[in-house]
N, C-alpha and C positions, 0 to 999 in steps of 0.2 A: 567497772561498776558505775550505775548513773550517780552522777550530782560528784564522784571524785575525779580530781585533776592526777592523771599517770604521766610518768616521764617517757618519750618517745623511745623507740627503740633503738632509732639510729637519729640522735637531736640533729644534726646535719642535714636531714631534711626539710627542717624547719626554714631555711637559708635558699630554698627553692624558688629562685629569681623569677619561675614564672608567676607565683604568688600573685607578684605586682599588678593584679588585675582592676577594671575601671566600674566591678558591680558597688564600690562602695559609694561611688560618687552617683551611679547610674541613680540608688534607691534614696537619693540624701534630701532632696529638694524637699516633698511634703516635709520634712521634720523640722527644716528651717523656717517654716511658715507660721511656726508656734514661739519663733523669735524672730519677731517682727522688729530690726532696727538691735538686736543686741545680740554682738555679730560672737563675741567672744561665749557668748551662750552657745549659739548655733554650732560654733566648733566643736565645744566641750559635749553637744550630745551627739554630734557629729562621730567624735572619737567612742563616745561610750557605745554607739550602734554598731561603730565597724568593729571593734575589739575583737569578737566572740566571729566573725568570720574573714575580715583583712586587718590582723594582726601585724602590718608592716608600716614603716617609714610611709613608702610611697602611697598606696593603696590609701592611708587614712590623710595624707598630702592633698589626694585630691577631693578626696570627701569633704574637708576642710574649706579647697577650694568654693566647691557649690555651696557647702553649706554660708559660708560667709557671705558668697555674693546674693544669693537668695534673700539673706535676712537685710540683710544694707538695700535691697532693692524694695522692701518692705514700705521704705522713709520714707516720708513727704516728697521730697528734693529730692530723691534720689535721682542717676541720670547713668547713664553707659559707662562713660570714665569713670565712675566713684565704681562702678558695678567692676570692673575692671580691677579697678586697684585695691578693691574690696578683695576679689578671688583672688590676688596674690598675694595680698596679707592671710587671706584661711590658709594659702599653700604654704607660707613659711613658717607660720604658728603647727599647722595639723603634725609640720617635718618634723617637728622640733618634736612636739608631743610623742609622733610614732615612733619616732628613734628615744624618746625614754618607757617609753610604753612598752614597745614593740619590740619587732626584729629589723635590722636594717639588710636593707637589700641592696645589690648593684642594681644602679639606675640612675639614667640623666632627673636633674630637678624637675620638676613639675612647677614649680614658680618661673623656672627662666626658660620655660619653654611654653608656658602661656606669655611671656614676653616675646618669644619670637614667633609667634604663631600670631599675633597681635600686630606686630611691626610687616609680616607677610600681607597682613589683611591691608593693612595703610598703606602698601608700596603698590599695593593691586590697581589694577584702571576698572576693573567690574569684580561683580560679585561672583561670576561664574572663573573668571583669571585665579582670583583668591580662594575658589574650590578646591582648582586644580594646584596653587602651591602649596595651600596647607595640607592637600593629600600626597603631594610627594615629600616636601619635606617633614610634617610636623607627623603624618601619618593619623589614622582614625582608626585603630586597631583596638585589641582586647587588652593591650595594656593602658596602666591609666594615664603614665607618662605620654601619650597621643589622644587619647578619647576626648578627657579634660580640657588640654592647651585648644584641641583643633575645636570644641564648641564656643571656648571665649573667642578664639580668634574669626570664626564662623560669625559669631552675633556681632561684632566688631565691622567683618567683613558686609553684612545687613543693614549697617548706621541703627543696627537696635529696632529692625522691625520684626516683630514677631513672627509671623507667616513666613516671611524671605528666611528669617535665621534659620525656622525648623524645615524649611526646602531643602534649605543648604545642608543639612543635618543630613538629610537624607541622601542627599545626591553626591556627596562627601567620599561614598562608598564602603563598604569592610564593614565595621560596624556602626551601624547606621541606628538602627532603633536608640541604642546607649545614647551615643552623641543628639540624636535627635531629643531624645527625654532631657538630656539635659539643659541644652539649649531653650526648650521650653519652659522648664521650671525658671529660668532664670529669667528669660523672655516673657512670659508667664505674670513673676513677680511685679518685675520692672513696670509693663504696661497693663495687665488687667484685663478689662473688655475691650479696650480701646484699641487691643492688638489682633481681637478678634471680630468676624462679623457673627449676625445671629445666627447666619447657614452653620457655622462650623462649629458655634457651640449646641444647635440642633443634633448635627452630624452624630458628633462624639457621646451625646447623652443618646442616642438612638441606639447606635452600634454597640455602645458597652453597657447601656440597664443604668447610666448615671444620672445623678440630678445635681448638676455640676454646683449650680446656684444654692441649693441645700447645704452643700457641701462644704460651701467656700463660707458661707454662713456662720455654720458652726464651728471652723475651724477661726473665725474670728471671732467668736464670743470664749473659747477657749484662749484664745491667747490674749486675751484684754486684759 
């Protein structure tokens, strides 16, 4: 019946590790833009957006992650390392939440594997090296325990250029649009226009019917 909650028929379903998917983090970036700099906000609506479709530990771990670093990238001062350490505080606040919230899943952290995926990027001699270790080791798949880690480690692996980070997003392989989206949003926050030229923000308001500038506009008078 609409609008009631019925008990599953087999609840052990529910426990379906493939769950653990990376759409919560993919859609999180715009809603941290409405908390600009108040990071424990951006989690908390972080967790309220995923609930009603990634109901788990992980899934809202990483949404957690983007949503913290997006709004920390908001700040004055902000800079790559705060952004950094920013998303591993969303991963270990969202953990904690999804696991009282949620359902806990088997799954590696998503906090300590944007810390290796991070340390992959640092050990690297180029950014194409660190392509290729965060796609073997840390993986860029449909779970979020990979999509997540390998965009921090990705932007890390860029020294925080926007254009390089969402290359690398792409070039990453498997799931590429996700990792690339998110990367953006976080690249995005971080630098602004200064990460983009006028061609590419032409491009993108061509191709899709946007007015980026409108856009961004209003979503700053709403969050003032």
């Amino acid at each position: 019946m609409l609008g009631v909650e019925t008990t599953p028929t087999y609840p052990f379903l529910a426990y379906d590790c493939s769950k653990a998917t990376n759409g919560s983090a993919m859609k999180i970036g715009p809603v941290a833009l409405f908390s600009p700099g108040k990071l424990d906000e951006a989690i908390s609506n972080a967790v309220t957006i995923c609930l009603p479709t990634h109901a788990n530990n992980l899934s809202i771990a990483g949404a957690c992650a983007v949503a913290a670093a997006v709004s920390y990238a908001l700040m004055p001062d902000a800079n790559l390392y705060g952004l950094v350490q920013a998303g591993l505080y969303g991963a270990r606040k969202g953990n904690e939440i999804g696991s009282e919230k949620g359902i806990v899943l088997a799954g590696p952290s998503v906090e300590k594997r944007i810390q290796l995926a991070v340390e992959l990027a640092l050990r690297s001699d180029s950014l194409d090296a660190a392509i290729n270790e965060i796609a073997d080791y840390i993986g860029s798949g449909l779970m979020v325990y990979e999509a997540v880690p390998a965009a921090f480690g990705l932007a890390v692996a860029a020294k925080g250029n926007t254009m390089d980070a969402i290359c690398a997003g792409v070039n990453v392989g498997y799931d590429t649009d996700t990792t690339a989206t998110m990367i953006g949003a976080m690249m995005g926050a971080l630098n602004g226009m200064n990460g983009l030229s006028e061609n590419d923000l032409t491009l993108i308001d061509a191709v899709n019917h946007f007015d980026m500038r409108a856009l961004a506009t209003r979503i700053h008078e709403c969050a003032r």
